[in-house]
C-alpha positions in Angstrom: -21.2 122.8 172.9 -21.5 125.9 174.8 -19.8 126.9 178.0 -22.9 127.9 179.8 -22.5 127.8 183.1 -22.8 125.1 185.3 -25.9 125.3 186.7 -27.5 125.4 183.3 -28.3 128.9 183.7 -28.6 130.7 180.3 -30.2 133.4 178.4 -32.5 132.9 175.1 -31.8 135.4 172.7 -34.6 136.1 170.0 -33.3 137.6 167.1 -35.8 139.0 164.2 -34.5 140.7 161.4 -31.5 140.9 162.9 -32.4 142.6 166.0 -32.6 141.4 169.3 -36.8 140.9 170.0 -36.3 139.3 173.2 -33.9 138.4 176.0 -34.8 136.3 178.8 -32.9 134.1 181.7 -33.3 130.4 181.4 -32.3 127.2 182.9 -31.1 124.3 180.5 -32.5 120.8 181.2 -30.6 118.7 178.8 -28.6 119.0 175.7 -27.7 116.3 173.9 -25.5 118.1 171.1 -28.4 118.4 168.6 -31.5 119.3 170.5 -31.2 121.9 173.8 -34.3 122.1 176.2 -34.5 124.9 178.6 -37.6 126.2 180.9 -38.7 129.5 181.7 -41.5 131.5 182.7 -43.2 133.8 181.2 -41.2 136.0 180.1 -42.9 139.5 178.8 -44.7 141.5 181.2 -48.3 141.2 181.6 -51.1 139.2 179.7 -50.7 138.1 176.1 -54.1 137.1 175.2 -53.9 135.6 171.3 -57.9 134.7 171.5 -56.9 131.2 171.0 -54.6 131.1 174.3 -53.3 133.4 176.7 -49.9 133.5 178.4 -49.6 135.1 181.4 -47.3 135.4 184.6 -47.2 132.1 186.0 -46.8 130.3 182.8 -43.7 128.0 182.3 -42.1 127.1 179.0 -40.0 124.3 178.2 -38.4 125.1 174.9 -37.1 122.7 172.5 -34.5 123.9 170.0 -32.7 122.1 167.4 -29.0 123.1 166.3 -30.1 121.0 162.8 -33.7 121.9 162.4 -35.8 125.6 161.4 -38.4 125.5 164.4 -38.2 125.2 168.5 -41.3 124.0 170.0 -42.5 125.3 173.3 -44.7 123.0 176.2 -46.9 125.7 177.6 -48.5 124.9 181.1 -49.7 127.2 183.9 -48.2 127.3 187.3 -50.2 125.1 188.6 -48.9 122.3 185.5 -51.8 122.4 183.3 -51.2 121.9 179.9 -52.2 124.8 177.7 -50.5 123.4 174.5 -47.3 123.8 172.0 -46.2 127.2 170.7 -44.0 126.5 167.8 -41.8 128.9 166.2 -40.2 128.6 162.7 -36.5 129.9 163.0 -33.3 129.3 161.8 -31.6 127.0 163.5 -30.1 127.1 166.9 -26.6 128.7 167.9 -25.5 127.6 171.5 -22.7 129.9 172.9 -20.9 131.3 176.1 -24.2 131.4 177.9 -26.8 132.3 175.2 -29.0 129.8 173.0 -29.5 132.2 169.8 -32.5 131.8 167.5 -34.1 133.9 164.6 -37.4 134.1 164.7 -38.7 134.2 161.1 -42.3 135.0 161.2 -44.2 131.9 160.7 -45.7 130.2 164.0 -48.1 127.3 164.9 -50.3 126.8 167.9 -51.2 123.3 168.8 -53.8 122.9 171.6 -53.5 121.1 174.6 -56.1 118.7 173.3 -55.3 119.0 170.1 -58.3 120.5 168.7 -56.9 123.3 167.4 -53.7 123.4 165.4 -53.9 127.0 164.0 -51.2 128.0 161.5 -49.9 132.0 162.7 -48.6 135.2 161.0 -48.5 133.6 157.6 -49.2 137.1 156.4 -46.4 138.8 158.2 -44.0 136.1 156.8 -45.1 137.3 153.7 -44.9 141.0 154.3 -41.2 139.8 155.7 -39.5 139.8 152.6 -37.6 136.9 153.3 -38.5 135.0 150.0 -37.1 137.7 148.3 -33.5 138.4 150.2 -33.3 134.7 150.9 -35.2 132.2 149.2 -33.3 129.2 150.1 -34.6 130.2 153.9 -37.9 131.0 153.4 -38.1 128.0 151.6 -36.8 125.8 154.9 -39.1 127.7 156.9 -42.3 126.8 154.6 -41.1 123.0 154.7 -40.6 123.3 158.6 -44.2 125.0 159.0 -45.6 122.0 156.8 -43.8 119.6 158.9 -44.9 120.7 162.4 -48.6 121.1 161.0 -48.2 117.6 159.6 -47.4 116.4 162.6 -49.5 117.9 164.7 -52.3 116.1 163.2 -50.6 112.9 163.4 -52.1 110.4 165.5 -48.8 110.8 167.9 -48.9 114.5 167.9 -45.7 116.6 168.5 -44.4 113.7 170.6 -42.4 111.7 168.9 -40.3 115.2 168.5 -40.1 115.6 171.9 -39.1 112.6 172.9 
């Protein structure tokens, strides 16, 4: 466990390739020593229109991340609590510590929609172009199997939420 402060307040680190991506201030809603859950808004200046969705300031996350497992998953809804749907990251599993949740973002993402009509597999090409099957194959096998998992779930009849119960 970490010794984040007590009101819960903590930062998300994003790592990627061993350099810090992205830094932003959260608040942790419970951590039950495997899985942490924290919300945040938007965090990036600006619009981020994918085609598919687009996050913009307002937004608010809640992240899942898993100390045992190689994605997070992240509840997407506008400030007004309308669901927009599940961005889920492949990583490496979580680190929890001081007041940072650490994660290393390995390439390969998945975008299930609010209605789950769309369940659209992300940047399998720059996964590739990563060269992560080459410096560490047991890895980018873990995050193939993690990509395959979430997908499979996805189109599940219970969708992501048996996860995030």
């Amino acid at each position: 466990m970490s010794t984040a402060s007590p009101d819960g307040a903590l930062t998300v680190v994003l790592l990627k390739a061993g350099r810090t991506k992205l830094r932003y201030p959260a608040v942790r809603i419970a951590d039950d020593g495997t899985r942490v859950t924290v919300r945040a808004p938007w965090a990036v200046p600006g619009v981020r229109d994918f085609g598919f969705v687009r996050f913009e300031p307002g937004d608010v996350f809640t992240e899942h991340y898993w100390r045992d497992a190689w994605f997070s998953v992240k509840e997407v809804r506008t400030g007004a609590g309308e669901l927009k749907g599940w961005y889920c990251d492949i990583t490496r599993p979580a680190v929890v510590r001081d007041a940072e949740l650490v994660v290393e973002d390995l390439d390969l993402d998945l975008w299930v929609s609010a209605d789950r009509s769309a369940v659209l597999r992300l940047d399998e090409d720059e996964f590739a172009a990563s060269g992560l099957a080459g410096r560490d194959p047991e890895a980018a096998r873990a995050a193939e199997r993690a990509l395959d998992e979430l997908e499979r779930l996805a189109r599940s009849a219970d969708g992501l939420a048996p996860l995030l119960a």
